[in-house]
C-alpha positions in Angstrom: -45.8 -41.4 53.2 -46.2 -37.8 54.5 -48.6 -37.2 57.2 -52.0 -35.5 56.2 -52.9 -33.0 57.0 -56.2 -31.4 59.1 -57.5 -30.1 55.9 -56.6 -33.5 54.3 -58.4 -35.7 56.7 -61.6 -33.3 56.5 -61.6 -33.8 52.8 -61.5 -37.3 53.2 -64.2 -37.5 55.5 -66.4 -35.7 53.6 -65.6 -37.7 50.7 -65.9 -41.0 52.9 -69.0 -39.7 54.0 -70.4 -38.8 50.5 -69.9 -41.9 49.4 -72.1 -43.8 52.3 -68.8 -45.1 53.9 -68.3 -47.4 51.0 -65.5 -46.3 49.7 -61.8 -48.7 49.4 -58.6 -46.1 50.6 -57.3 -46.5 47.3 -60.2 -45.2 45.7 -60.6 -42.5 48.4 -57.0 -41.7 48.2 -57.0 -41.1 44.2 -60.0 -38.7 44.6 -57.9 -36.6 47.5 -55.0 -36.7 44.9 -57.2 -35.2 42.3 -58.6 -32.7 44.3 -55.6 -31.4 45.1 -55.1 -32.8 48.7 -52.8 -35.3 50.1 -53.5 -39.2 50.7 -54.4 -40.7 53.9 -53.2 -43.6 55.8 -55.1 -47.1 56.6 -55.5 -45.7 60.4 -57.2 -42.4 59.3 -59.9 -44.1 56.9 -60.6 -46.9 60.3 -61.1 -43.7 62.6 -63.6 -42.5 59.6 
């Protein structure tokens, strides 16, 4: 897996943070994906 990126990580946050912090990485990776935006690891979403 490729390191995301700062623009990555910031979309993920915001999604995490959308959703109320309930969110599983698979499901919060497949939204990043769709969006156009790369995944993020297991250490990223715990630092969320």
């Amino acid at each position: 897996m490729a390191n995301a990126t700062p623009r990555d990580t910031r979309a993920g946050f915001d999604l995490y943070r959308s959703a109320g912090g309930a969110i599983s990485l698979d499901d919060l990776n497949e939204q990043l994906v769709e969006a156009g935006y790369g995944p993020v690891a297991q250490r990223t979403l715990t630092h969320y």
